[in-house]
N, C-alpha and C positions, 0 to 999 in steps of 0.2 A: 504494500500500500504506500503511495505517496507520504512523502516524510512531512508535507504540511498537516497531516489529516491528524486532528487529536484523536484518541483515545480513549483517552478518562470517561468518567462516568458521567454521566447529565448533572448530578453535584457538584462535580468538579469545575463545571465550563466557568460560573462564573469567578472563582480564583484560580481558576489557570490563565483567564483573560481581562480579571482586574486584579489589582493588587490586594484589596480587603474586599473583595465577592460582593455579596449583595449589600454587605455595609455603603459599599463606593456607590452602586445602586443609588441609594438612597440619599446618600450626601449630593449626588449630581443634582434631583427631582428638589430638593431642597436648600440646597446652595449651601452645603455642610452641617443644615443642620436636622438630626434627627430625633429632637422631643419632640412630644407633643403641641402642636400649634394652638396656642390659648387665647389672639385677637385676634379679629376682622383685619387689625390694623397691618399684622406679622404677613396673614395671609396674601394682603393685599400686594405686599411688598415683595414677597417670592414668588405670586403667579409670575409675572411677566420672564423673573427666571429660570422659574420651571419649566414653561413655555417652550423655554429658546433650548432648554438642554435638552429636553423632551423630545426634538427631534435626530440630536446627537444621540440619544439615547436607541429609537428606534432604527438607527440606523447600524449602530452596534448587534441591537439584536438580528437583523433583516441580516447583516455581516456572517454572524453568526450559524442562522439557518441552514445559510449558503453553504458555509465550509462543511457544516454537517451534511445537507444533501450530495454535496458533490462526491463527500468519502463514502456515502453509500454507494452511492452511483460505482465510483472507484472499483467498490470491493465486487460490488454483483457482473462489473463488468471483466474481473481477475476471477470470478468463479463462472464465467462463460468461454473466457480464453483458455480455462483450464481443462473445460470439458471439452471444448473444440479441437485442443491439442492431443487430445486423447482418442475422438469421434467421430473426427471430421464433420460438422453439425452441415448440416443443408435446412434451413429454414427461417423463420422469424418469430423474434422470441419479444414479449412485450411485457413491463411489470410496471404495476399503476398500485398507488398508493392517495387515502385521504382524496380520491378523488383526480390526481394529476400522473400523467406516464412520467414514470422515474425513471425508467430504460427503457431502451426499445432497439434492435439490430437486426441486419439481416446476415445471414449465414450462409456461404455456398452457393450454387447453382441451380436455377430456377430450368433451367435447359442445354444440359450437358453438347447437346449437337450443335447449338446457335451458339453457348455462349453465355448464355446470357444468364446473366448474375439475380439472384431472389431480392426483391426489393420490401421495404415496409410495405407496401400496397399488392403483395403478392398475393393472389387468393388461392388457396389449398380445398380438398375436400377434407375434408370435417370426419366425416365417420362418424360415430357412437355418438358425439357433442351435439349430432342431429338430435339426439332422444331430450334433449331441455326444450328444444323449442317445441314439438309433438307436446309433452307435457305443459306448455305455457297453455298451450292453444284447448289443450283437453280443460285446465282450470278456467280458461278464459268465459268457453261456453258450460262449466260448473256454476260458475260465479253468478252468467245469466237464466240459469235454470235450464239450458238446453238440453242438458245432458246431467246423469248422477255418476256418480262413483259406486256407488254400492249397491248397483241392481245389476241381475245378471245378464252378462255381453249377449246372450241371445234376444236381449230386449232390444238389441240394434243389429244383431246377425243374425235372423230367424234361420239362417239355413244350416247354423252352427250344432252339431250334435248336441240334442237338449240333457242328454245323462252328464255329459262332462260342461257344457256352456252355462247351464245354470247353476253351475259352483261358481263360476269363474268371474269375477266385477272386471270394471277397468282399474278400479285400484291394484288389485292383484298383476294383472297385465302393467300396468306404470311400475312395479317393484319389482319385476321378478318374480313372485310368488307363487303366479298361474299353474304351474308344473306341466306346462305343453310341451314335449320334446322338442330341444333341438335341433334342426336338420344337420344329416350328416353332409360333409365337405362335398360331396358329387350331387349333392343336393339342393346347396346353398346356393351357385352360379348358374343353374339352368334360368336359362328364361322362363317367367309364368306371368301370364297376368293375374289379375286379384283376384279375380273367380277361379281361376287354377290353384292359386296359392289356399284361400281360404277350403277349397276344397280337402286340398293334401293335410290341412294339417286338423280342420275341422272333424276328421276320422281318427285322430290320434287319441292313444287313452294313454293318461295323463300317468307322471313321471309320479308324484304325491299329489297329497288333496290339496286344494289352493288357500294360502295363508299359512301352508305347516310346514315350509323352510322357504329357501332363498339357490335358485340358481340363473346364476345369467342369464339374458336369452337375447344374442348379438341380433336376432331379426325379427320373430314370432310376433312377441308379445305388442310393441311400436307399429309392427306394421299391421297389423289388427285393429291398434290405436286409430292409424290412419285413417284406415276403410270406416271405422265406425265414425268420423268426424267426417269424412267426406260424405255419407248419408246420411247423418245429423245436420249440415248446413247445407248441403246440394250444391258445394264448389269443392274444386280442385284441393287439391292438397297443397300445390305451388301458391296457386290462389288468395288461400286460405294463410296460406303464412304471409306472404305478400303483406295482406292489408290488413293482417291483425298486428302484425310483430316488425317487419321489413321496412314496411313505410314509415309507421308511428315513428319509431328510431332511426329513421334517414340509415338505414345499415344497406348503403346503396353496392355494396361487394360482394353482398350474400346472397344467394338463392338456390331455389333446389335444380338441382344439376341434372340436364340435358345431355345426353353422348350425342345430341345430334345438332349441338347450338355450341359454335366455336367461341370460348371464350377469352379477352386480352385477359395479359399479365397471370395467364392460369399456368401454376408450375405444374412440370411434368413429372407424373411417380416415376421412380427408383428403385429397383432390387440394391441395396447397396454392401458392396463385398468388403471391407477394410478400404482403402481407399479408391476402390472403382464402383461403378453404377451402370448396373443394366436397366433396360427398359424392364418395366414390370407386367409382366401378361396379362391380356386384357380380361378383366370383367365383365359381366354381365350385368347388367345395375339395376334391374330390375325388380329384386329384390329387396333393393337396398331401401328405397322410400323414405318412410317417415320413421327408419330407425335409423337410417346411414347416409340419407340423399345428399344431403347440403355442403354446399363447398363455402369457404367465407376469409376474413381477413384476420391478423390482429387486433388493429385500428374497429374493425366493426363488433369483433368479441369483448371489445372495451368497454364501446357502447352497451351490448347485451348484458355486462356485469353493471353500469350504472344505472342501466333500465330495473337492474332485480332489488337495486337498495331502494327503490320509490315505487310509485303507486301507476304507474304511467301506462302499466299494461293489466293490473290485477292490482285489486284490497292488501292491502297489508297481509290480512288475518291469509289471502288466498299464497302471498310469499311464505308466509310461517309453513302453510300445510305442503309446499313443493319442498322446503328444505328440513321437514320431520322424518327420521329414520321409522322406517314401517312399526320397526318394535324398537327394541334396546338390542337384542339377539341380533336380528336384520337390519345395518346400516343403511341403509338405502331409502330414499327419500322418491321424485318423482322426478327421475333424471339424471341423480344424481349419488354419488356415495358419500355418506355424509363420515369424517373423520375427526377427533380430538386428539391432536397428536399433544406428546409433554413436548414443551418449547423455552427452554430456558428456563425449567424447573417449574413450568406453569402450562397448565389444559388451555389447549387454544380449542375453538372449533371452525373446520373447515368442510368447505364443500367442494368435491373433485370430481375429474371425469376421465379416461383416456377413451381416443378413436381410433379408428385403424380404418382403412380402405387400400384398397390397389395401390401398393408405391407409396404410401402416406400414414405420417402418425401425427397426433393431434395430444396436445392436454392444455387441462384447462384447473386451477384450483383457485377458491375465493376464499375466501372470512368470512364469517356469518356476521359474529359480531364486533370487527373490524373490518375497516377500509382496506385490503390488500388484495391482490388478483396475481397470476402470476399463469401468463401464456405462450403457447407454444406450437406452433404449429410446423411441419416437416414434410417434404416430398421423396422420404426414402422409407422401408419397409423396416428400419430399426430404430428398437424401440432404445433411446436415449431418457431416463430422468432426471427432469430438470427443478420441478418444483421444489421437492423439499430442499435442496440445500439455499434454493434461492431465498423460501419462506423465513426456515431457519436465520439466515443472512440480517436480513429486514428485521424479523422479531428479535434476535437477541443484538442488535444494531440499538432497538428501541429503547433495551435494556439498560443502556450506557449513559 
């Protein structure tokens, strides 16, 4: 770390950078002196020089700020050279703090054959990180009575086997809990449309009852989501997010991804071997929908973590119930995996996600009850972790 960057602890700033600490504080707001002020007449006679110092004063502090954010900046940006030097990174990485991007880079190659280098404005697909916005849009039409949570999916799938569809809610489906098997790999990529898809898996007898554990489910469950929101509103699934979530948030980078609509600045996936990179074979996407469709930015994932601390797209009370882990047992909330990691000898709690698509990995981790985000998005098939040391970084950063 740069030899300007102090260290000390947050007690320490003000006598490492006045001579008697908040004493000098106080002598400056007061012109040396600090009893208590007993006349009009005293008062009178030290405004004007409190006044004048008051702005030396804030400007010590603003000083201050600085040299602190910049050493953080410093450090997060020696805990990405260090991973890069290790991972050869391919992507863009973004960490927003209280509200303002405190870092932000781009890494490697957006298009190995052109050249041409990943920019902040690179758009990737998404993967998994698709499943937060499916869940926005399912509490959205919760919130207006369109839709429950806790009636069974054959109230919106009639054609859904009624022995297994009537255990099954969309809450069940939004956690994992559903127990629909997951297709096997020779299964996952065939082309089907949604009447093929709900058919195949609509005959399926269930892994456990629904609610009596937790297993992934990288397609099933979302895309079920899908179909029953697209006949709950009689629009599109692209649509549908469009103008419930895409426009409201000007997240003008994002959308649900087309194989047959060429998009700019879209990097291209990666098989990536130690330091080379093959094309990665192509997919089938059809599958993918409203659990994996979406490709987007850093810059727009930014926006999506400031739309989730206000009311802009949902009630408070309807954020609370997206980032509630199902039980205590089952972390997972509606979208998302909900974590308390110890951080500096103290429970923090956070909310995370990883993607995966063709050539491409994705993560994403927030704060519940802090302001921190910390993203990442990549055009190569390996999976690199970036979050925690950067989380860590920040919070015991805070500690100081």
């Amino acid at each position: 770390m740069n030899k300007g960057c102090y260290t000390g602890t947050k007690k320490s700033w003000a006598g490492k950078w006045f001579p008697e600490g908040s004493l000098f504080l106080a002598k400056l707001i007061t012109g040396g002196q600090v009893s208590v002020l007993k006349s009009s007449t005293f008062l009178s006679s030290r405004l004007a020089y409190s006044l004048k110092n008051m702005k030396f004063i804030l400007t010590i502090l603003f000083f201050l700020s600085s040299i602190s954010t910049y050493c953080q900046v410093e450090k997060i940006s020696e805990i990405f050279d260090e991973i890069d030097s290790k991972e050869n990174l391919s992507g863009v990485v973004l960490v927003g703090q209280d509200g303002q991007v405190i870092f932000q880079k781009a890494y490697g190659i957006a298009n190995q054959s052109f050249g041409i280098e990943n920019n902040l404005d690179t758009k990737f697909l998404i993967g998994s990180l698709t499943k937060q916005f499916t869940a926005m849009l399912v509490m959205q039409l919760a919130e207006t009575g369109q839709l429950s949570l806790d009636v069974p999916i054959t109230t919106y799938l009639p054609n859904f086997r009624n022995e297994t569809g009537d255990k099954i809610t969309i809450r069940h489906l939004l956690t994992h809990t559903h127990g629909i098997p997951n297709p096997n790999l020779t299964d996952r990529y065939k082309p089907m449309t949604k009447e093929e898809f709900i058919q195949n898996y609509a005959e399926a007898n269930l892994d456990f009852e629904p609610g009596a554990q937790f297993e992934y489910s990288g397609v099933v469950g979302y895309y079920l989501i899908g179909v029953i929101l697209e006949k709950v509103t009689n629009k599109d699934f692209a649509k549908l997010l469009e103008e419930n979530i895409l426009e409201p948030l000007d997240m003008r980078n994002t959308d649900y991804y087309s194989q047959d609509t060429i998009q700019q600045n879209f990097a291209t996936g990666y098989i990536q071997k130690d330091s080379s990179f093959l094309y990665a074979p192509h997919w089938d996407m059809s599958q993918s929908f409203s659990a994996s469709g979406i490709y987007s930015t850093v810059g727009d994932l930014f926006k999506w973590d400031r739309a989730l601390r206000g009311t802009q797209l949902i009630s408070n009370t309807g954020v609370e119930t997206i980032f509630t882990p199902f039980s205590n047992k089952i972390r997972y909330g509606f979208g998302w995996f909900i974590n308390d990691p110890v951080i500096n000898g103290e429970k923090r709690l956070f909310a995370g996600h990883n993607g995966g698509a063709n050539g491409y990995k994705s993560q994403i981790m927030r704060g519940i009850n802090e302001d921190l985000v910390v993203i990442y998005l990549s055009n190569t098939d390996k999976y690199v972790e970036i979050r925690y040391p950067i989380i860590e970084a920040v919070v015991n950063d805070e500690g100081k």
